[in-house]
N, CA, C and O atoms as a DFTB+ gen file, in Angstrom:
204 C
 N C O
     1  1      95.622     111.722     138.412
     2  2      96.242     110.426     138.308
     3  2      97.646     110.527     138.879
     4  3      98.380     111.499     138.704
     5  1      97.908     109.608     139.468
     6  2      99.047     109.418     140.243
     7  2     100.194     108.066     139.606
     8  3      99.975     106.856     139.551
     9  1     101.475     108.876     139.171
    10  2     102.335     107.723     139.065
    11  2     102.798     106.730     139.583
    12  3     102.866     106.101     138.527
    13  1     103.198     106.009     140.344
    14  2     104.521     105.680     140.852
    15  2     104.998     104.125     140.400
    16  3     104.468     103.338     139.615
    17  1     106.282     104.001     141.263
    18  2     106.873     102.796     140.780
    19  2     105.866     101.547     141.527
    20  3     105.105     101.565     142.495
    21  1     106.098     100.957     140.986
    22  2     105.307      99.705     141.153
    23  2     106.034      98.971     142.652
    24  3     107.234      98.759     142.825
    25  1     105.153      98.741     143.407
    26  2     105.758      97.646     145.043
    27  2     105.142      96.579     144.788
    28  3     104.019      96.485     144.294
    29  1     106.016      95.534     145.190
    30  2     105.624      94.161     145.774
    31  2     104.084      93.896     146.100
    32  3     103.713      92.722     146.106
    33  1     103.311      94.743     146.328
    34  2     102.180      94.497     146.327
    35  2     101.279      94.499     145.461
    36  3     100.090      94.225     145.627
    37  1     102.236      95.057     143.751
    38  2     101.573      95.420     142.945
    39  2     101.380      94.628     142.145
    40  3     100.869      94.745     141.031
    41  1     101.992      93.295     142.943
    42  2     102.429      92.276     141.474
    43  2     101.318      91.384     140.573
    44  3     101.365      91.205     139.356
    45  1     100.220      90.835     141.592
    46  2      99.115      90.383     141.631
    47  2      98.438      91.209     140.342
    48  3      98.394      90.555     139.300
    49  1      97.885      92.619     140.292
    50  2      97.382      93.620     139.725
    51  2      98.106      93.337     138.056
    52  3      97.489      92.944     137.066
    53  1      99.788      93.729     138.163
    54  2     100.386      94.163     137.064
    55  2     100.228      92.024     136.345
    56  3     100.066      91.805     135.145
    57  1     100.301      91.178     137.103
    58  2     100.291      89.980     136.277
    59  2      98.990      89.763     135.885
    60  3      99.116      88.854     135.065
    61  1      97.863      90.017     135.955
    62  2      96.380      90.225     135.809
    63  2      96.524      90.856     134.460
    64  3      96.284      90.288     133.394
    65  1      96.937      92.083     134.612
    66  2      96.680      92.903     133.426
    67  2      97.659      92.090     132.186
    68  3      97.147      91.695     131.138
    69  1      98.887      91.949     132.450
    70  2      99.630      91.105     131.284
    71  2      99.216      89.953     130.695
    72  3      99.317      89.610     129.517
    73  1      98.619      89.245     131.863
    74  2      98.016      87.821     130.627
    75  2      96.905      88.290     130.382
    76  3      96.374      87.544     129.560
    77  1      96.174      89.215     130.667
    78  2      94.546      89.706     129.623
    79  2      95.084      90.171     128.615
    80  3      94.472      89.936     127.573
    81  1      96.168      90.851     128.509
    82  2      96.331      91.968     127.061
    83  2      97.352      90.522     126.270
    84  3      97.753      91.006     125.212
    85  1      97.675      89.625     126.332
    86  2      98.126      88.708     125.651
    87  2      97.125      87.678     125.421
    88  3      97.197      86.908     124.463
    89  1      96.295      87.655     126.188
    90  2      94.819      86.923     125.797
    91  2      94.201      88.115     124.768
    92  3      94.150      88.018     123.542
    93  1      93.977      88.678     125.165
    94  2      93.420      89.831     123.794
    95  2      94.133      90.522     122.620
    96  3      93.578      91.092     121.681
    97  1      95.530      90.372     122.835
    98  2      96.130      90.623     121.387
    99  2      97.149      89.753     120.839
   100  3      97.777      90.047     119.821
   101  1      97.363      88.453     121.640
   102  2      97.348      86.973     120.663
   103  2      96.521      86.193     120.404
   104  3      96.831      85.014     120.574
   105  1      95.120      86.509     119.883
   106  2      94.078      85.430     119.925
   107  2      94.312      85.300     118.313
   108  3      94.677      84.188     117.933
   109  1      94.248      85.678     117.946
   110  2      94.660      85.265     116.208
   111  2      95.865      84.827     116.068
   112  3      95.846      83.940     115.213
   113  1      96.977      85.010     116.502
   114  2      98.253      84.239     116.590
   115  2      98.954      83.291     117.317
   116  3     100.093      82.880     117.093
   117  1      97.846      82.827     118.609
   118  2      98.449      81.809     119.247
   119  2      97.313      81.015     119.081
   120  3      96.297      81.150     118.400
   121  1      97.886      79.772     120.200
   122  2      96.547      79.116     119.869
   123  2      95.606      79.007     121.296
   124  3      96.165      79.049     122.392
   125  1      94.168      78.868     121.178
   126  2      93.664      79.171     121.756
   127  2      93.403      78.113     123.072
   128  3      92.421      78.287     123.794
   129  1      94.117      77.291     123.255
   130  2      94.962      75.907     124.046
   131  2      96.001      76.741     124.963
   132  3      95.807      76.631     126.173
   133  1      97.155      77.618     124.523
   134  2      98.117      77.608     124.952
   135  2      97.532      79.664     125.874
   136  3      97.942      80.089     126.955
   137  1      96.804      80.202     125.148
   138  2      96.238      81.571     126.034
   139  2      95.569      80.998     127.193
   140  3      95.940      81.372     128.306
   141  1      94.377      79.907     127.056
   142  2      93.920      79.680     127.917
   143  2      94.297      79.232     129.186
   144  3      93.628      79.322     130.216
   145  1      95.868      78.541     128.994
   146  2      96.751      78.098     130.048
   147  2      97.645      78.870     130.582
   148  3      98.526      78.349     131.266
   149  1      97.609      80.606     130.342
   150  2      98.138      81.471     130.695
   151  2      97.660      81.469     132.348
   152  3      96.531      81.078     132.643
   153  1      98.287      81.777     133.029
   154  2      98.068      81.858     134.768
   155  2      98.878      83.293     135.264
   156  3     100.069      83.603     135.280
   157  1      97.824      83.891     135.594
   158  2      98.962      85.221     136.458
   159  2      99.002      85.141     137.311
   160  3      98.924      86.173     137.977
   161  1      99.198      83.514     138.156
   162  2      99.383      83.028     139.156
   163  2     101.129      83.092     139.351
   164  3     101.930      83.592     140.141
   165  1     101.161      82.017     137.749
   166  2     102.307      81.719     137.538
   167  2     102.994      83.216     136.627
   168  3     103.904      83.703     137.298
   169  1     102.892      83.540     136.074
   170  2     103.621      85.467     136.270
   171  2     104.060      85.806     137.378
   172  3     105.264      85.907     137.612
   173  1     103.197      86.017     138.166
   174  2     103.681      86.829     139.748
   175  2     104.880      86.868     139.931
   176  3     105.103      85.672     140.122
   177  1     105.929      87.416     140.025
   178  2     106.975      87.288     140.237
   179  2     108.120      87.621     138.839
   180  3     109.307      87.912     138.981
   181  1     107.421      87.489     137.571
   182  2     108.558      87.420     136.807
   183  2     108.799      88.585     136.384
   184  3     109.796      88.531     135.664
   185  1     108.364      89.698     136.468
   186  2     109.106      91.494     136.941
   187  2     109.954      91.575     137.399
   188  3     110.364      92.731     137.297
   189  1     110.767      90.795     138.087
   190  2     111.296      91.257     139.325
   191  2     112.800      91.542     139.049
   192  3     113.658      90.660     139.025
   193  1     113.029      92.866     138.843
   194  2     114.638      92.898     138.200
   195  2     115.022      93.563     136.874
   196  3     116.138      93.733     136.383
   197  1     113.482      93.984     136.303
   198  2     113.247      94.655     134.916
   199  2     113.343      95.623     135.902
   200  3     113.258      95.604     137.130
   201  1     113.617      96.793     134.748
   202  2     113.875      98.126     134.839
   203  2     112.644      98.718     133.593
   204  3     112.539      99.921     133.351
């Protein structure tokens, strides 16, 4: 397995994975209206500047 830092190309991939694991570990605490309107369309981009 290979590390590295994440590129611009990765963003697609890494926003995919973030709204599934918030679809799968807020389903008992949010509501199921507001997961479903999750978009890792609309993510893409909001990494950008975290460390």
């Amino acid at each position: 397995m290979e590390i590295r830092t994440a590129a611009k190309d990765d963003a697609n991939g890494i926003a995919k994975v973030h709204v599934e694991s918030w679809k799968t570990t807020y389903k008992d605490l949010l509501s199921s209206e507001y997961l479903a309107n999750l978009s890792h369309q609309r993510n893409v981009g909001g990494n950008s500047g975290r460390k």
